[in-house]
C-alpha positions in Angstrom: 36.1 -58.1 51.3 37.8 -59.1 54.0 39.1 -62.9 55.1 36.3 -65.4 54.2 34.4 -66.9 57.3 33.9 -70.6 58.3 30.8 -70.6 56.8 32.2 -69.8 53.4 34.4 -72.4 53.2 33.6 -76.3 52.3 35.5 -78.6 55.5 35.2 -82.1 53.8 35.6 -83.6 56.9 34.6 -87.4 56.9 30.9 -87.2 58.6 30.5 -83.8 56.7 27.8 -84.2 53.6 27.2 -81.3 51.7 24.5 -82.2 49.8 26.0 -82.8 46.5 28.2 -85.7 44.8 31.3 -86.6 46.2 33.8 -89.1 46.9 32.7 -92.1 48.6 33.5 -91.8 52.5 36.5 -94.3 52.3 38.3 -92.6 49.5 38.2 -89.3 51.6 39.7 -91.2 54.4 42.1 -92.9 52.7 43.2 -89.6 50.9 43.0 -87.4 54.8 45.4 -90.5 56.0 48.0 -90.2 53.2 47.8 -86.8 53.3 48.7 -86.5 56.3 51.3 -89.0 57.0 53.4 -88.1 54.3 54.0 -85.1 56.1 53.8 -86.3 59.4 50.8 -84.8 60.1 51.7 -81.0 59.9 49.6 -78.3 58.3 49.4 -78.3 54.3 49.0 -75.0 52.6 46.0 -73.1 52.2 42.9 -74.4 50.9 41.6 -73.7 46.9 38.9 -71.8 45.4 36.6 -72.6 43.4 35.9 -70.7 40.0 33.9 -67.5 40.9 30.4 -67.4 40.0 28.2 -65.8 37.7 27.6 -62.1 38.7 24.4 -61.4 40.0 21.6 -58.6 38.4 22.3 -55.2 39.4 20.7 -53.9 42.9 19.2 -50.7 41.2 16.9 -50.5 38.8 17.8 -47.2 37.8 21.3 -44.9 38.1 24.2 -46.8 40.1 24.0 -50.4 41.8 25.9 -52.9 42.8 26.9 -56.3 41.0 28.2 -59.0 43.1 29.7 -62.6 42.7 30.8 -65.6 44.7 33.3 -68.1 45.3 33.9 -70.7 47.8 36.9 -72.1 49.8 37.4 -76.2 49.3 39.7 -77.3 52.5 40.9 -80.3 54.1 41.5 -80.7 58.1 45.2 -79.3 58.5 44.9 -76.9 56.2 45.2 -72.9 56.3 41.9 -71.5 55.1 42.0 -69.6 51.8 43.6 -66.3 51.1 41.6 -63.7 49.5 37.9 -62.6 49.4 35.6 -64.7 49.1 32.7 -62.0 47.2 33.9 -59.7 44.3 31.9 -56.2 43.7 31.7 -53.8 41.1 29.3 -51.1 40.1 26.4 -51.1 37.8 25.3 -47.9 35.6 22.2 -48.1 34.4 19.8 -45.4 32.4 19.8 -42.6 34.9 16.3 -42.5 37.4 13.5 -40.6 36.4 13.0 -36.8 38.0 11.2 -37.3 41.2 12.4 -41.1 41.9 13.0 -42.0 45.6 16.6 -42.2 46.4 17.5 -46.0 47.8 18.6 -44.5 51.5 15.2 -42.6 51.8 13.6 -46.0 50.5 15.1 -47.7 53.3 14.2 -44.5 55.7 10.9 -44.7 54.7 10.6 -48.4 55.2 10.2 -47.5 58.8 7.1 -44.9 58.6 4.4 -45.4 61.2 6.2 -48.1 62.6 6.7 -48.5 66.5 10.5 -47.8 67.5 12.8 -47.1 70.7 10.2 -49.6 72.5 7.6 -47.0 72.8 4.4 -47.3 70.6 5.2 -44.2 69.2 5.3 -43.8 65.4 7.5 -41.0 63.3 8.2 -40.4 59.6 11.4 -41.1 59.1 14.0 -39.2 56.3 17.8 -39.8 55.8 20.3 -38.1 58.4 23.7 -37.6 56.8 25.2 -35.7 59.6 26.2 -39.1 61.4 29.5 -40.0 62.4 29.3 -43.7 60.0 28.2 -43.0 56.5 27.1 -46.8 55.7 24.1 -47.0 59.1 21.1 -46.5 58.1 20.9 -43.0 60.5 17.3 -41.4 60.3 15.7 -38.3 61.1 12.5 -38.4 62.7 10.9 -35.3 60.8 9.7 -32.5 63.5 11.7 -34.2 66.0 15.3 -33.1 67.2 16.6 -36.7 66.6 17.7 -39.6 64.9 18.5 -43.4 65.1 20.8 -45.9 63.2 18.3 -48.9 62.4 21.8 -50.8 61.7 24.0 -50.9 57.9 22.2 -50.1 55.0 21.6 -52.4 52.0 25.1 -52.9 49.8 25.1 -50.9 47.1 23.7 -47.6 48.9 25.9 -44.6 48.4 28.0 -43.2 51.1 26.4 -39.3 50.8 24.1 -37.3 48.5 25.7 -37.3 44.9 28.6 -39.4 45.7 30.2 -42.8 43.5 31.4 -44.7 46.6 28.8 -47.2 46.9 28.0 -49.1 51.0 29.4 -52.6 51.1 29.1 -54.7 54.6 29.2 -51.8 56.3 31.8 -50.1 54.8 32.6 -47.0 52.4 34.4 -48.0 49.3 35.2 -46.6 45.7 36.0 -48.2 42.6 38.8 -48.7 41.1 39.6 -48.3 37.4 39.1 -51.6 37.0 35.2 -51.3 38.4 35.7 -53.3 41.4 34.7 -51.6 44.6 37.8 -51.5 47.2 40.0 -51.9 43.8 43.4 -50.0 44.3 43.5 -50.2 40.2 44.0 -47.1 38.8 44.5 -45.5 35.5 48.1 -44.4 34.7 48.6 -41.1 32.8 48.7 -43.1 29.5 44.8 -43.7 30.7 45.6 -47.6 30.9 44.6 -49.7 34.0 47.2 -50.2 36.1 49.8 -49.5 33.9 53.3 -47.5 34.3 53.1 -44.7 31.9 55.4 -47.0 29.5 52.7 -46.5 26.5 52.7 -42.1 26.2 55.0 -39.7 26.2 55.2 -36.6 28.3 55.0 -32.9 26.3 56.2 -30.1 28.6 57.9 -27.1 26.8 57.5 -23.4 27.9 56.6 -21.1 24.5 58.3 -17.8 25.2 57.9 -16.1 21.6 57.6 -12.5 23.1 55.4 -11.4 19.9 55.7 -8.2 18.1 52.5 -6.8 18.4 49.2 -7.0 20.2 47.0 -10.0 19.0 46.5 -13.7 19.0 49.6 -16.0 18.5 49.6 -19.3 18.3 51.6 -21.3 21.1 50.7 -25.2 20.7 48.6 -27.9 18.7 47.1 -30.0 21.6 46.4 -33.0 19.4 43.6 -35.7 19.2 43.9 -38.2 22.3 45.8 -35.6 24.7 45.3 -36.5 28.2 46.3 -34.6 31.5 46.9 -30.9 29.7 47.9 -28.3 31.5 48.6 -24.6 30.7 49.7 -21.8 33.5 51.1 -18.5 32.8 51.9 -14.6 35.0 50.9 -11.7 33.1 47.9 -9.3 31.5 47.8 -11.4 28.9 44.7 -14.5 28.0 44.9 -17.8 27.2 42.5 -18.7 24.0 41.8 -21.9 23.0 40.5 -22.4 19.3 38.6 -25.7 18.0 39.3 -27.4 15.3 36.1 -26.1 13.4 38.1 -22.8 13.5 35.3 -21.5 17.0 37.1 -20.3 19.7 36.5 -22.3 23.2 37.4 -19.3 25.4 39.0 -15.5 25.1 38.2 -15.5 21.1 37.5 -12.5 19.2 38.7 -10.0 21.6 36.5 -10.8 24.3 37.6 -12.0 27.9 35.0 -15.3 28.8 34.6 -15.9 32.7 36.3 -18.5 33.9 34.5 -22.1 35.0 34.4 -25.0 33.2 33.8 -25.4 29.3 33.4 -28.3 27.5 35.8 -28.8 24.3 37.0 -31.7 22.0 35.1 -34.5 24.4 36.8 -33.6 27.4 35.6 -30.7 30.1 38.3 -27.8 30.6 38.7 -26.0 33.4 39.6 -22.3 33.1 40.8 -20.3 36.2 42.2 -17.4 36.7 43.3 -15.5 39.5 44.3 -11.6 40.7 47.7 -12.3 40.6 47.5 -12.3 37.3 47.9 -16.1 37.1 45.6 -18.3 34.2 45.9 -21.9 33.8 43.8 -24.4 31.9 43.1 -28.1 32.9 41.8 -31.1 31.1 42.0 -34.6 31.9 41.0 -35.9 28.2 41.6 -37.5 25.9 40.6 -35.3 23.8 38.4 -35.8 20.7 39.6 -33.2 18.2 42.9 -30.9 17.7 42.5 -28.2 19.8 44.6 -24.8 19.1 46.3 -22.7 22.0 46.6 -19.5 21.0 47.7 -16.0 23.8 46.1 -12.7 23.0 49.0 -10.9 23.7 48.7 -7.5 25.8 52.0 -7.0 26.9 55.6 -8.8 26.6 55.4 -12.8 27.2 57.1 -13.9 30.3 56.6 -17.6 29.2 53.8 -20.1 29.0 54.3 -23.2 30.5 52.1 -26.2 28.9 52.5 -30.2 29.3 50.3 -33.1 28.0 50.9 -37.2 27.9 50.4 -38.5 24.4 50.6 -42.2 23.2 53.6 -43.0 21.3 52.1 -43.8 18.1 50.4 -39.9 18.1 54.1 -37.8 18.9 55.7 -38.1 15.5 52.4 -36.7 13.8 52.2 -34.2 16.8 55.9 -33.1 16.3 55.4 -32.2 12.4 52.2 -30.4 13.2 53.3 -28.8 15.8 56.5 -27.7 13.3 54.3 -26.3 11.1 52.4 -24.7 13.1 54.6 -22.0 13.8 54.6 -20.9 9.5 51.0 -20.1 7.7 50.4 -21.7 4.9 51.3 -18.2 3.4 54.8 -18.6 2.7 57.4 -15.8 3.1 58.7 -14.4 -0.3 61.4 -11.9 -1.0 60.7 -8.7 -0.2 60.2 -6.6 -3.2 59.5 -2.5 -3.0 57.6 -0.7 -5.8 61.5 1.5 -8.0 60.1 5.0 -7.1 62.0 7.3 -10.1 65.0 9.1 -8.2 64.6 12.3 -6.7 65.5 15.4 -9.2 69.0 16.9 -8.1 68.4 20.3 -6.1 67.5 23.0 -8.3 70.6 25.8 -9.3 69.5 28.9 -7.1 69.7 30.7 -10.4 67.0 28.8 -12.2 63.9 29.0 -9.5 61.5 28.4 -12.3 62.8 24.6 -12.9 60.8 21.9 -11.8 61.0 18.4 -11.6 59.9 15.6 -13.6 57.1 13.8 -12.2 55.1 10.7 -14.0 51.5 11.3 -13.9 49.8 8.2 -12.3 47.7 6.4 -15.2 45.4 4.9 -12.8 41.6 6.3 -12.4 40.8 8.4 -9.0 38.7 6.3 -7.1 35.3 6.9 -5.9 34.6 8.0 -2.2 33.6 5.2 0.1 33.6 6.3 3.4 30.4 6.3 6.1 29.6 4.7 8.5 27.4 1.9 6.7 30.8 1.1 4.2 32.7 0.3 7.7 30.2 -1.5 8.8 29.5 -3.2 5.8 33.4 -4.6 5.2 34.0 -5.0 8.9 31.3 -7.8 9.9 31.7 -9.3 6.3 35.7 -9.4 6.5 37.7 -12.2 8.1 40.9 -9.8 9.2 40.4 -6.6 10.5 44.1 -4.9 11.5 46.4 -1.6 11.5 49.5 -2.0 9.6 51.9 0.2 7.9 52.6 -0.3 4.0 56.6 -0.8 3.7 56.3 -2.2 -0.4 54.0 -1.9 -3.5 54.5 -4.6 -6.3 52.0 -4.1 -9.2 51.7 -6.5 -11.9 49.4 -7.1 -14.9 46.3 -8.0 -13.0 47.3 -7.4 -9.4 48.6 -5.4 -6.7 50.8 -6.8 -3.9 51.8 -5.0 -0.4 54.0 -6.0 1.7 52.4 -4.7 5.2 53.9 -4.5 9.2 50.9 -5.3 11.0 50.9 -3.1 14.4 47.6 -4.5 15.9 44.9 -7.0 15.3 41.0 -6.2 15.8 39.8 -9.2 14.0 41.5 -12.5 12.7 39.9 -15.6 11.3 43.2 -17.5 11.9 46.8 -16.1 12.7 48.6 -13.0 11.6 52.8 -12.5 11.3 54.0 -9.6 12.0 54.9 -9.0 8.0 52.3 -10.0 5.6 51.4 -9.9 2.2 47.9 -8.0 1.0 46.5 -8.6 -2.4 44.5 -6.6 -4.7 43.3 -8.1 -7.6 43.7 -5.1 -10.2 46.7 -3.0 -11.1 44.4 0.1 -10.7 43.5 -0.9 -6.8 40.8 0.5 -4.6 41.7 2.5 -2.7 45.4 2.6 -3.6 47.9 2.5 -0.7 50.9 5.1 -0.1 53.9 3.8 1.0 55.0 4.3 4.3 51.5 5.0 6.1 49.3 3.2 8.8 45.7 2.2 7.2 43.1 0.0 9.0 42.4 -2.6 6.4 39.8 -5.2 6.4 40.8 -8.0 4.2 39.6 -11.6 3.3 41.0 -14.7 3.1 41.7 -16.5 -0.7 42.3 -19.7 -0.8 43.3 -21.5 -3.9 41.2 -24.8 -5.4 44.6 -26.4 -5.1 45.5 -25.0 -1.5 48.8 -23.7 -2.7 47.9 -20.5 -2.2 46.7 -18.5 0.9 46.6 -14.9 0.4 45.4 -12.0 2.5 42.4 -10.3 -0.5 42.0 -6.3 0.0 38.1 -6.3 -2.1 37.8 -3.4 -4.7 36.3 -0.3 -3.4 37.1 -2.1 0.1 37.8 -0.9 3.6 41.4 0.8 3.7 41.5 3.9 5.7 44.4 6.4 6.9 45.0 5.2 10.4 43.7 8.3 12.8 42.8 8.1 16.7 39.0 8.5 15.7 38.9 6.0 12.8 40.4 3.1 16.2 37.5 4.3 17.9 35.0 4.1 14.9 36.4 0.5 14.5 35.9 -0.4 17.5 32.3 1.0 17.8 32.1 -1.1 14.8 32.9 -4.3 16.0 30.3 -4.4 18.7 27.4 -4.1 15.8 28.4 -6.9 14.0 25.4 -9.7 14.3 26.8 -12.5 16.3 
């Protein structure tokens, strides 16, 4: 790696013979002589290489070696030797060792077993120190002794320590860069090209401060295919949750809080910390594979999340009209209509207390009682939105019901509540029907069209609806701790 040696080079001196076809011996002196007396007689330049050579088979048979190739310096008397290395060396990966293989350093360790050392004619068994002051000696334990020698470098292509991807070269520690060559200063810009200047990506970094306006899960970012370097950090009570694009959550899905560590998501590892302050923040190096979804489960108010990622050009367009629609459901807002109630009856005269008003009697069956504890049970594991919400509108139409709902707080959601929804029942005699104005816990399921121009919130028939109390929460959330996984 470092400046070639005279041995490396090629002097083709006149009395020199190197074994292989050259020049006759007067054309080299009549080229020396020109040469130099066209300069008068001063020192040319430096030397030239010649092409590197083939590189050679891999010094492990198993795991991570060590490739190496040549070349060789061609100078003339006067003349600067050349500049550069003369050996080249990059790492290897082969199919991983089998369990129970000798690592290459005890190899060499062991190579010295029962073998007389320190000019006594004592023998030890000898295992690898790492405790030394030079990584790349070949230091020694002698086992059930309190020593160890250095029998001198060990063979290139050893690594440094226990685990680690620098590999031993001449005595010296080096990495690789991105370009595979050991004692490479290549590396990979934030684009994830080598050696490049972040010319080819773009930089997201936005803060999402939508304070939300209820408890839940809100969305906050698409991170999109081929994301590299993402970050996430926010201050308060509430959770990052991260959703794939098969609709799973990653982390912090479906009301629970996961540990934090490091889970694996859309090809790349992410690494989830979070800390007493309360601080969270996610980190992945990517690229990622697959769209993943960012979502908060909301607690309290949103002080801000801050989030960046580098994305290649030719993805930010696409990114930019995802990440616009992200922010509106594919159910679509529509005017707001509420149920004409008939006008209340002036006050009755004080002389005519045996008036009453007109009322219209509801044509609309009773309905049949569905509560217990199996029914809840029943409509809660099988629903995809479990939620309280309070009924502000009732449309009814030939064959359906609409209402127009506030939702207050979210137990279950397949994908992403507003705060003002839409709840269909298909009938204009619904199941249990809904009074305006009060708080139900509804478990509803989602209805896609065949065409996908619909996406509507479905109340079943003879569903779950039931007058929001303080025991009916707690039965709910008994509930959703039976549900099968």
């Amino acid at each position: 790696m470092g400046k070639p040696r005279p041995r490396e080079a090629e002097w083709l001196a006149p009395h020199h013979h190197t074994g292989r076809a050259h020049p006759s011996r007067s054309s080299l002196l009549l080229l020396w002589t020109l040469l130099n007396c066209s300069v008068g007689g001063s020192a040319q330049g430096p030397g030239e290489w010649t092409p590197w050579g083939s590189w050679t088979r891999c010094s492990s048979s198993c795991g991570q070696g060590l490739s190496v190739r040549s070349r060789h310096c061609i100078w003339l008397p006067g003349e600067e030797l050349c500049s550069g290395d003369s050996h080249e060396y990059r790492l290897c990966q082969l199919p991983d060792c089998p369990p129970g293989a000798m690592p290459f350093r005890d190899l060499q360790c062991a190579l010295y077993n029962g073998r007389p050392v320190l000019g006594t004619q004592k023998t030890y068994q000898w295992v690898p120190f790492h405790g030394a002051p030079n990584q790349c000696d070949l230091n020694c334990l002698a086992e059930g002794h309190a020593f160890y020698h250095s029998f001198g470098r060990v063979l290139d292509g050893t690594p440094c320590s226990r685990g680690a991807r620098e590999l031993c070269v001449a005595g010296r520690c080096l990495s690789a860069g991105c370009d595979g060559l050991l004692g490479s200063d290549a590396r990979e810009d934030h684009c994830g090209r080598c050696g490049g200047t972040n010319d080819s990506c773009l930089l997201v970094q936005r803060v999402f401060r939508d304070a939300g306006a209820f408890a839940g899960y809100w969305n906050v970012t698409l991170i999109p295919e081929g994301a590299r370097h993402v970050r996430v950090a926010h201050r308060s009570r509430n959770h990052l949750a991260l959703m794939g694009f098969d609709g799973r959550y990653v982390l912090n899905g479906n009301w629970a809080v996961s540990p934090p560590g490091t889970y694996e998501a859309a090809g790349t590892r992410v690494v989830y910390t979070r800390a007493p302050g309360p601080e969270e923040t996610l980190r992945a190096a990517g690229p990622t594979s697959q769209d993943l979804l960012l979502q908060v489960l909301l607690q309290e108010p949103n002080p801000g999340i801050e989030f960046e990622f580098w994305l290649p050009r030719e993805l930010y367009g696409p990114f930019q009209a995802q990440a616009q629609a992200l922010g509106w459901s594919l159910r679509q807002p529509q005017p707001r209509e509420v149920e004409r109630q008939p006008p209340e009856p002036p006050a009755a005269p004080a002389a005519n207390p045996s008036w009453t008003p007109h009322s219209t009697p509801d044509p609309c069956p009773p309905c049949s009682d569905t509560r217990g504890r199996a029914h809840r049970l029943l409509h809660y594991c099988g629903s995809d939105f479990v939620f309280r919400a309070r009924v502000l509108g009732r449309l009814r139409q030939a064959r359906e019901t609409r209402y127009e709902v506030r939702v207050q707080l979210i137990y279950k959601n397949l994908s992403p509540l507003r705060a003002l929804e839409y709840v269909w029942a298909l009938s204009h005699c619904p199941c249990p029907l809904l009074d305006l104005h009060r708080e139900y816990l509804l478990a509803a399921q989602r209805l896609i069209s065949l065409d996908g121009t619909q996406d509507r919130l479905l109340l079943p028939h003879a569903g779950y609806a039931r007058p929001w109390t303080p025991a009916e929460d707690s039965r709910v959330r008994v509930a959703a701790r039976q549900c099968p996984v």
